[in-house]
DOTOR-264087 format. One record per atom (N, C-alpha, C, O): residue number from 0; residue in one letter; chain; atom name; x, y, z. Coordinates in steps of 0.1 Angstrom, whole numbers. Example, Ala and Ser with C-alpha at 12.3 -4.5 7.8 and 13.67 -1.06 7.14 Angstrom:
! residues 2
R   nr  rest  kette  atom      x      y      z
R    0     a      A     N    132    -57     78
R    0     a      A    CA    123    -45     78
R    0     a      A     C    132    -33     78
R    0     a      A     O    142    -33     85
R    1     s      A     N    128    -22     71
R    1     s      A    CA    137    -11     71
R    1     s      A     C    129      0     79
R    1     s      A     O    134     11     80
***
This chain:
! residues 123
R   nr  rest  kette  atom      x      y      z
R    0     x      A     N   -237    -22    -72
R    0     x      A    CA   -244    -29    -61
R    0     x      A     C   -236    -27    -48
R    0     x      A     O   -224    -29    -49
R    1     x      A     N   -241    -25    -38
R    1     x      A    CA   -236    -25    -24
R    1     x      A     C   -231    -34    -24
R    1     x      A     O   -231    -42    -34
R    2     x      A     N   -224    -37    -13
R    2     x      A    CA   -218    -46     -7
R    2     x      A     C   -227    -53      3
R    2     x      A     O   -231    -47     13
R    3     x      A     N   -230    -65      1
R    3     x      A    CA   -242    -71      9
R    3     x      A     C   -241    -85      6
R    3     x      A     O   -239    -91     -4
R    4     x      A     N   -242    -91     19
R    4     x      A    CA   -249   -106     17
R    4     x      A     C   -261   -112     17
R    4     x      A     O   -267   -115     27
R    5     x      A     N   -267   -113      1
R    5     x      A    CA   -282   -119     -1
R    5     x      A     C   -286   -125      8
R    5     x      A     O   -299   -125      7
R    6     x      A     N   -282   -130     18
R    6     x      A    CA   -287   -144     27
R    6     x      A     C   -292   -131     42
R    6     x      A     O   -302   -133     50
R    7     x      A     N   -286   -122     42
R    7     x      A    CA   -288   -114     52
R    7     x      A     C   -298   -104     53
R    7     x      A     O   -298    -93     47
R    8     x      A     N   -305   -106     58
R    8     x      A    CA   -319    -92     49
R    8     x      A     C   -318    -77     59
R    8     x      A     O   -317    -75     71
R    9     x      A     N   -321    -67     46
R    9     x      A    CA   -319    -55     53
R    9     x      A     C   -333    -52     50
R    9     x      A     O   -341    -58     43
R   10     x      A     N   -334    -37     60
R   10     x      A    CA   -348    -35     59
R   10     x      A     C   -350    -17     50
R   10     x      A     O   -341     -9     53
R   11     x      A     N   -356    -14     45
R   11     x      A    CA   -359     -2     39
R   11     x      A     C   -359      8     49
R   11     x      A     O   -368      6     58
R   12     x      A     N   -351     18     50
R   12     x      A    CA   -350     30     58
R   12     x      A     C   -367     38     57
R   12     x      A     O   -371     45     67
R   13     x      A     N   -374     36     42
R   13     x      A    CA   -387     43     43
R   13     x      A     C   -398     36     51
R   13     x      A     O   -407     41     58
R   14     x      A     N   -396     22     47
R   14     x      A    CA   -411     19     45
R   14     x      A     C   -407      5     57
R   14     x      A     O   -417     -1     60
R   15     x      A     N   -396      1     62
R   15     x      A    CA   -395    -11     68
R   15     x      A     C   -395    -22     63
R   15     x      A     O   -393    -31     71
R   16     x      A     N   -397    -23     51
R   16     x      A    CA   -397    -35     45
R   16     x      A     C   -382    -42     41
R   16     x      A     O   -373    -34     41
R   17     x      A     N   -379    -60     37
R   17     x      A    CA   -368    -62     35
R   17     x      A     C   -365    -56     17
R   17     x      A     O   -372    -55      6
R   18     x      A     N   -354    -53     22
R   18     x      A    CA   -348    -49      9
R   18     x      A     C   -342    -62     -2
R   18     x      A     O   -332    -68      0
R   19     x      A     N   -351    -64    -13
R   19     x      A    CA   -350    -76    -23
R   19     x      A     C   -351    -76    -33
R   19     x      A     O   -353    -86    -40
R   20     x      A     N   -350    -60    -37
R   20     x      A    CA   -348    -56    -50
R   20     x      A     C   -339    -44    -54
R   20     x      A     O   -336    -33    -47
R   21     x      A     N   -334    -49    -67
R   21     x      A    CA   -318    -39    -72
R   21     x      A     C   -325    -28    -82
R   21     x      A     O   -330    -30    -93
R   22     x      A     N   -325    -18    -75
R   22     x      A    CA   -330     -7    -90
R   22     x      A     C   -316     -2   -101
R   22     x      A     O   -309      8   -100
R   23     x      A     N   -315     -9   -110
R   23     x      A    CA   -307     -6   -123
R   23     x      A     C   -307      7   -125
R   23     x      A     O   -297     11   -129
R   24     x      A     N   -316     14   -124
R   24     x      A    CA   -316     27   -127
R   24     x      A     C   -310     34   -123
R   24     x      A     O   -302     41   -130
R   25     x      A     N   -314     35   -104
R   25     x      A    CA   -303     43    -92
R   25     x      A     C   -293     38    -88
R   25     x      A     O   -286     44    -81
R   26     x      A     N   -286     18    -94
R   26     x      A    CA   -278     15    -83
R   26     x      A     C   -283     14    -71
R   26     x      A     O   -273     13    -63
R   27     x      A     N   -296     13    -63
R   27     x      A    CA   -297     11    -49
R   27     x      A     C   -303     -1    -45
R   27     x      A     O   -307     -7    -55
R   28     x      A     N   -305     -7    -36
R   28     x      A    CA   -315    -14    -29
R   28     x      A     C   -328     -8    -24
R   28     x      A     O   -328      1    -15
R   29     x      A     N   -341    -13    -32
R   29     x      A    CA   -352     -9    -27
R   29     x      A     C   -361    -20    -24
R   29     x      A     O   -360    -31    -30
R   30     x      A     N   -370    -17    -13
R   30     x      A    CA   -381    -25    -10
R   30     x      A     C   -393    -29    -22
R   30     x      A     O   -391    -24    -33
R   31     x      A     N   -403    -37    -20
R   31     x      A    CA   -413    -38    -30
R   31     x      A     C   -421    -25    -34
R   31     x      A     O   -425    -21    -45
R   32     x      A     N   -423    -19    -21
R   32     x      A    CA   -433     -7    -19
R   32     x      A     C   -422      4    -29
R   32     x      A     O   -428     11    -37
R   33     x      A     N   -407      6    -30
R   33     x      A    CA   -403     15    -35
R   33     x      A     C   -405     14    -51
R   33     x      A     O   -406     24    -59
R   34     x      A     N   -405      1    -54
R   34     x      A    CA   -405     -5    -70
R   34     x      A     C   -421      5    -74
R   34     x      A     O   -421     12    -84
R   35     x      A     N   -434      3    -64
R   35     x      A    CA   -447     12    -71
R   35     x      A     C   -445     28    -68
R   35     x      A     O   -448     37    -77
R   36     x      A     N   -440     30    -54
R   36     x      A    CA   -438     45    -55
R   36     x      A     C   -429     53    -62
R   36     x      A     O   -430     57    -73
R   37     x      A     N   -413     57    -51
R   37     x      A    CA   -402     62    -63
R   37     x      A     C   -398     59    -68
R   37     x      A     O   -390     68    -72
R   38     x      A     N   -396     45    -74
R   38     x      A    CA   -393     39    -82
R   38     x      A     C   -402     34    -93
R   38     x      A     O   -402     22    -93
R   39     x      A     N   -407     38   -100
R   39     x      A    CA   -417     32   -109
R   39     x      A     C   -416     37   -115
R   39     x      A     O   -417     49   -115
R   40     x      A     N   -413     25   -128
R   40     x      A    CA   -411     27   -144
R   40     x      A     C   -392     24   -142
R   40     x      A     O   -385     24   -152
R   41     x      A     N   -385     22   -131
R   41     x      A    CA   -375     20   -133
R   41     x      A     C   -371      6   -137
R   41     x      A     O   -380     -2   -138
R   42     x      A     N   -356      2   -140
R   42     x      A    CA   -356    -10   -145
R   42     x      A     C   -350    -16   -127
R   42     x      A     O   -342    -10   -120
R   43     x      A     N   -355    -27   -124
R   43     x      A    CA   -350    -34   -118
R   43     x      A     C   -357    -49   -115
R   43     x      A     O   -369    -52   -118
R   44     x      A     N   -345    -58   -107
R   44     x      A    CA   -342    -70   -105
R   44     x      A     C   -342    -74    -92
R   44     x      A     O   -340    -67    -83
R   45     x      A     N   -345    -89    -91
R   45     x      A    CA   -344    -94    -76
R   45     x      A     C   -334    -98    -71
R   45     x      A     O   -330   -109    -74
R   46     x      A     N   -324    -88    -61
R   46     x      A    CA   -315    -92    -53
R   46     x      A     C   -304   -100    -55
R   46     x      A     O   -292    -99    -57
R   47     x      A     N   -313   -111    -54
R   47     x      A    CA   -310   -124    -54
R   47     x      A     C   -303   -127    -69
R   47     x      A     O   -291   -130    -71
R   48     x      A     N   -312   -126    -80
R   48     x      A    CA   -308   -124    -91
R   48     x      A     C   -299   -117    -99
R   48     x      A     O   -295   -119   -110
R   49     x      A     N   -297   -105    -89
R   49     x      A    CA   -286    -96    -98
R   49     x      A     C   -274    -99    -85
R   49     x      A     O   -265    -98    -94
R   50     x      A     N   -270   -101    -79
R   50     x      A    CA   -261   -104    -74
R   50     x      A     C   -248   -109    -73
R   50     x      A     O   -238   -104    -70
R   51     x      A     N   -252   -122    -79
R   51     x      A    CA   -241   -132    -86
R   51     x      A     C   -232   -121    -94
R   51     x      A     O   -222   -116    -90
R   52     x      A     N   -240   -118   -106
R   52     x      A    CA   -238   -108   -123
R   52     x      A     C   -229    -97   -116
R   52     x      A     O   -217    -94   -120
R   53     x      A     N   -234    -93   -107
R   53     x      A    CA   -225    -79   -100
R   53     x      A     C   -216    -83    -96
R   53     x      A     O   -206    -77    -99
R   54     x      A     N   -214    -92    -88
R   54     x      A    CA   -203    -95    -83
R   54     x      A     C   -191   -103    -90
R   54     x      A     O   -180   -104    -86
R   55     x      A     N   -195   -110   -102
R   55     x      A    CA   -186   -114   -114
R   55     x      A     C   -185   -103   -115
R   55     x      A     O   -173   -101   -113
R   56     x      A     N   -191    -92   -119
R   56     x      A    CA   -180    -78   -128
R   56     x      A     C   -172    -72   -117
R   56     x      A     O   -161    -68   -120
R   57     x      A     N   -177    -69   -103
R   57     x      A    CA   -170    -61    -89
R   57     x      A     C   -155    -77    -97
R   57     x      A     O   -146    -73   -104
R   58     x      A     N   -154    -89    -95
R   58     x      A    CA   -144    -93    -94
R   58     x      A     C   -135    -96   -106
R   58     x      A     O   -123    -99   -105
R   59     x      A     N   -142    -93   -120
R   59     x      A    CA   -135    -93   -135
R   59     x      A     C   -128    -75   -134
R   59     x      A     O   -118    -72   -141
R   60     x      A     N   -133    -67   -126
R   60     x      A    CA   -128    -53   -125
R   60     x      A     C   -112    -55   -115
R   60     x      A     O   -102    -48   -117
R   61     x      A     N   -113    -63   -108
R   61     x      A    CA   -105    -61    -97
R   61     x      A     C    -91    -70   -105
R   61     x      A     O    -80    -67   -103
R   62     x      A     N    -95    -79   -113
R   62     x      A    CA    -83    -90   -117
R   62     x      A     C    -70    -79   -121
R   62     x      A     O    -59    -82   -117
R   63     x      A     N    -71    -66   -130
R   63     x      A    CA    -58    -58   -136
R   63     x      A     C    -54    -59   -119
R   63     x      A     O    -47    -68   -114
R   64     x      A     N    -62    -48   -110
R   64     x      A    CA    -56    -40    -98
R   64     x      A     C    -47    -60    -91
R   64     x      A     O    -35    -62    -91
R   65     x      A     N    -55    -67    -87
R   65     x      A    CA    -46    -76    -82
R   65     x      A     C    -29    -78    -92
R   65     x      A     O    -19    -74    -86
R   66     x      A     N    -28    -81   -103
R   66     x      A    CA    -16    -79   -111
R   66     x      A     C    -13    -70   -111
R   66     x      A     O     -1    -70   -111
R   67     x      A     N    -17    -56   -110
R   67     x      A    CA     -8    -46   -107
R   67     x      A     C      1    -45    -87
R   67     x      A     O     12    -41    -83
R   68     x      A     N    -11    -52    -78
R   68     x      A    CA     -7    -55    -67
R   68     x      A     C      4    -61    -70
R   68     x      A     O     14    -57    -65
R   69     x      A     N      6    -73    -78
R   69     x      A    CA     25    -84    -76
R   69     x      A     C     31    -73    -83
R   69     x      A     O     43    -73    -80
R   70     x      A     N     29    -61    -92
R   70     x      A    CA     43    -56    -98
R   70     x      A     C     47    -51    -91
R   70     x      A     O     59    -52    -86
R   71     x      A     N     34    -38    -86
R   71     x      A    CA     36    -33    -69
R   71     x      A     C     49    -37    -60
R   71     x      A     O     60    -32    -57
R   72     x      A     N     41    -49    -56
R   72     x      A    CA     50    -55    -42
R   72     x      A     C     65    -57    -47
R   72     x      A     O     75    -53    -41
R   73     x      A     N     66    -66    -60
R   73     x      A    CA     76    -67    -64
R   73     x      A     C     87    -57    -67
R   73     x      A     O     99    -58    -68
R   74     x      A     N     80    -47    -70
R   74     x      A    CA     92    -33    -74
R   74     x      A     C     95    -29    -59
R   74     x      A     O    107    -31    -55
R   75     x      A     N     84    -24    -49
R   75     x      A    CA     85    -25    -34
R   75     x      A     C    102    -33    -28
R   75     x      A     O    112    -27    -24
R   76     x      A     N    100    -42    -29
R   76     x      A    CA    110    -59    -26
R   76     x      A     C    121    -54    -35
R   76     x      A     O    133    -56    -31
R   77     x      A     N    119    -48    -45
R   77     x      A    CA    134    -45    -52
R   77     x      A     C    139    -31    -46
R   77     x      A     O    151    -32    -43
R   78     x      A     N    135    -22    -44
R   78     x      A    CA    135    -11    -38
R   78     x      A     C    139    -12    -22
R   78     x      A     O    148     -6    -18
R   79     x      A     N    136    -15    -17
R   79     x      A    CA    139    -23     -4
R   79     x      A     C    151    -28     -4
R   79     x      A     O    160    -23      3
R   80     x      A     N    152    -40    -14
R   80     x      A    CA    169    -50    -13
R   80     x      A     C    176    -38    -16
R   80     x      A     O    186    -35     -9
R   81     x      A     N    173    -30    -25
R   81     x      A    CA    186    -17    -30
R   81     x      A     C    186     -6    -20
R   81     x      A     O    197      1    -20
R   82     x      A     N    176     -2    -12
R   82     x      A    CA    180      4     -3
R   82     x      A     C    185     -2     11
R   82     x      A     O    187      7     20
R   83     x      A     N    188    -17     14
R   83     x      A    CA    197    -21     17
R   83     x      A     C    211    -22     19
R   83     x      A     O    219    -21     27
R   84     x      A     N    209    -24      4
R   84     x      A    CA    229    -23     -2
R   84     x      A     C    233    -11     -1
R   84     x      A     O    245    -10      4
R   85     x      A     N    225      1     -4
R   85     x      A    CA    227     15      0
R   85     x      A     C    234     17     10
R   85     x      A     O    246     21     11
R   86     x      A     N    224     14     19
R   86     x      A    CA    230     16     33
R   86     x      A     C    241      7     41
R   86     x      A     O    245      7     52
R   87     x      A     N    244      1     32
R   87     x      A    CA    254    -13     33
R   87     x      A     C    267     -6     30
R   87     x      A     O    278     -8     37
R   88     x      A     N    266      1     19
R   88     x      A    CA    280      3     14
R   88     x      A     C    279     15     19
R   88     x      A     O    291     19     19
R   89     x      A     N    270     26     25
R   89     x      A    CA    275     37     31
R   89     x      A     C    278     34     42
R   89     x      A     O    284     44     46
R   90     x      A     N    277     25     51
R   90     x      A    CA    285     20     67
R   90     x      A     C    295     19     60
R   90     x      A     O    302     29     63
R   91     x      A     N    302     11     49
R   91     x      A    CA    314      6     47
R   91     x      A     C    321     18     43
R   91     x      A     O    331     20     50
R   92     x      A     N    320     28     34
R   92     x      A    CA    327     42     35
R   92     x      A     C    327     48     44
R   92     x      A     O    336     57     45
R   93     x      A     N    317     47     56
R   93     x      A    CA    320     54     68
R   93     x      A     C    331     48     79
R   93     x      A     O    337     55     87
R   94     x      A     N    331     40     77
R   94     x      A    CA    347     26     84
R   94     x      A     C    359     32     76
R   94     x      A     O    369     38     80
R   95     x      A     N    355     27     64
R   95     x      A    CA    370     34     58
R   95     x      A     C    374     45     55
R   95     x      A     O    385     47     49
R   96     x      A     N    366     57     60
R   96     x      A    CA    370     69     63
R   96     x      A     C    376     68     76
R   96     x      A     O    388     72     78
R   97     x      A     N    370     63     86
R   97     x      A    CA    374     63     98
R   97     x      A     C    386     58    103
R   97     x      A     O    393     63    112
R   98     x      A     N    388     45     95
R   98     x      A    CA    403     42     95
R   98     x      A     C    411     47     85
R   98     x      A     O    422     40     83
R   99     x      A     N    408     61     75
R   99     x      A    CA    417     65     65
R   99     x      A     C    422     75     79
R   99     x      A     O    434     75     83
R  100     x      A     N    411     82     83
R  100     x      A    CA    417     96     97
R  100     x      A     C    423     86    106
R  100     x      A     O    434     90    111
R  101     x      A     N    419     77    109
R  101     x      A    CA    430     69    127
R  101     x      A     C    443     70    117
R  101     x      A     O    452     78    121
R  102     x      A     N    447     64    103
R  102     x      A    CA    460     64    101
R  102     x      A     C    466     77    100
R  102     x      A     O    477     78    105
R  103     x      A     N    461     87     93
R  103     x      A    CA    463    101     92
R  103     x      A     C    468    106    106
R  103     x      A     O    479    111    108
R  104     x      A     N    461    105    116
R  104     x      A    CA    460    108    129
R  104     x      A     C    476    103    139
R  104     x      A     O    482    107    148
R  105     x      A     N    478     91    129
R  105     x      A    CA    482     82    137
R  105     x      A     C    499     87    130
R  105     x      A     O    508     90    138
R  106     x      A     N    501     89    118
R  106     x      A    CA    512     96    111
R  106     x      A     C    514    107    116
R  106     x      A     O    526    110    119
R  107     x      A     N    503    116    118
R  107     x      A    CA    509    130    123
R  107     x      A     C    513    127    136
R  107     x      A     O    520    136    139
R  108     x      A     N    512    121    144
R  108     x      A    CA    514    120    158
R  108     x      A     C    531    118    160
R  108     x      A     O    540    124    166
R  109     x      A     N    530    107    152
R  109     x      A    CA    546    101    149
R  109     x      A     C    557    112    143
R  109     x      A     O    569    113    144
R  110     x      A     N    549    119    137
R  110     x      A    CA    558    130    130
R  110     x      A     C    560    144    140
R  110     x      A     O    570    151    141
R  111     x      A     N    544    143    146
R  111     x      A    CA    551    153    164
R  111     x      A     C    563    149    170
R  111     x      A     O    573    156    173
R  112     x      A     N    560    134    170
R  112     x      A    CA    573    131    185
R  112     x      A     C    589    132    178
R  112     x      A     O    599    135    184
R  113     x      A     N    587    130    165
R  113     x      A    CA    597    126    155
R  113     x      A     C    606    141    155
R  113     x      A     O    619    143    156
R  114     x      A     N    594    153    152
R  114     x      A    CA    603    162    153
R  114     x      A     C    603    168    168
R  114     x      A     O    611    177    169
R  115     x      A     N    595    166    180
R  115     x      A    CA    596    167    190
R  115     x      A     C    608    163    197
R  115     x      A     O    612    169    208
R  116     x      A     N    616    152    190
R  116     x      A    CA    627    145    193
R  116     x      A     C    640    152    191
R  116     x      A     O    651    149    196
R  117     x      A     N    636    161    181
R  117     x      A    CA    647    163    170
R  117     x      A     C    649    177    177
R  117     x      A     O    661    181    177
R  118     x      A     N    639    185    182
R  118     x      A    CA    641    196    187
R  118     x      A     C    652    199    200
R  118     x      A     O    659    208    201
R  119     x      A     N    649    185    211
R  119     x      A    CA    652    182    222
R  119     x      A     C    663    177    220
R  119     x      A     O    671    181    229
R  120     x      A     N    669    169    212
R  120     x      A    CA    682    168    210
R  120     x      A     C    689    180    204
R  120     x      A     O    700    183    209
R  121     x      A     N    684    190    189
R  121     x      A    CA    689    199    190
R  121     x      A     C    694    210    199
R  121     x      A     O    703    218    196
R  122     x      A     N    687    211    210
R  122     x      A    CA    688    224    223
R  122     x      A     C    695    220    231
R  122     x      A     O    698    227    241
***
């Protein structure tokens, strides 16, 4: 069944009439006039009457996909927090590489002037 609100009346694209009947057969909305012409001998229902029915099953179909929406979101939310921490602890190896090279940096420097020293007093 389309998507429609009974209270809203549409009109038949053939014939101009409101549309107030469900053909079971095609799934469509047809006018009265379509029930005697291309529709005849099909099974159908008034609007009004099949509507409710359809829309209990459009909403007994949907109940898995909503529970699958919370595992969804929730794996999402976990996936998220861990790619958080990810990125959390790779700043923090990026610091402590950076201050593993300043001390490296900072040793060989000392060991320039050290033997820099040693040259200048040797000559």
């Amino acid at each position: 069944l389309p998507f429609i609100n009974p209270e809203v009346p549409m009109n038949c694209s053939s014939h101009e009439q409101p549309l107030k009947i469900y053909c079971e057969t095609c799934d469509v909305l047809v006018c009265y006039d379509c029930t005697v012409r291309i529709h005849r001998g099909h099974e159908y229902d008034l609007i009004s009457d099949t509507y409710d029915e359809h829309r209990h099953t459009l909403e007994s179909s949907l109940e898995p996909v909503r529970e699958q929406i919370v595992v969804v979101t929730e794996a999402v939310t976990t996936l998220t927090q861990r790619e958080e921490e990810i990125t959390h602890q790779g700043e923090t190896v990026k610091e402590k590489i950076r201050v593993m090279i300043k001390q490296i940096i900072d040793r060989l420097l000392q060991t320039e002037r050290k033997l820099t020293e040693d040259v200048d007093l040797a000559v």
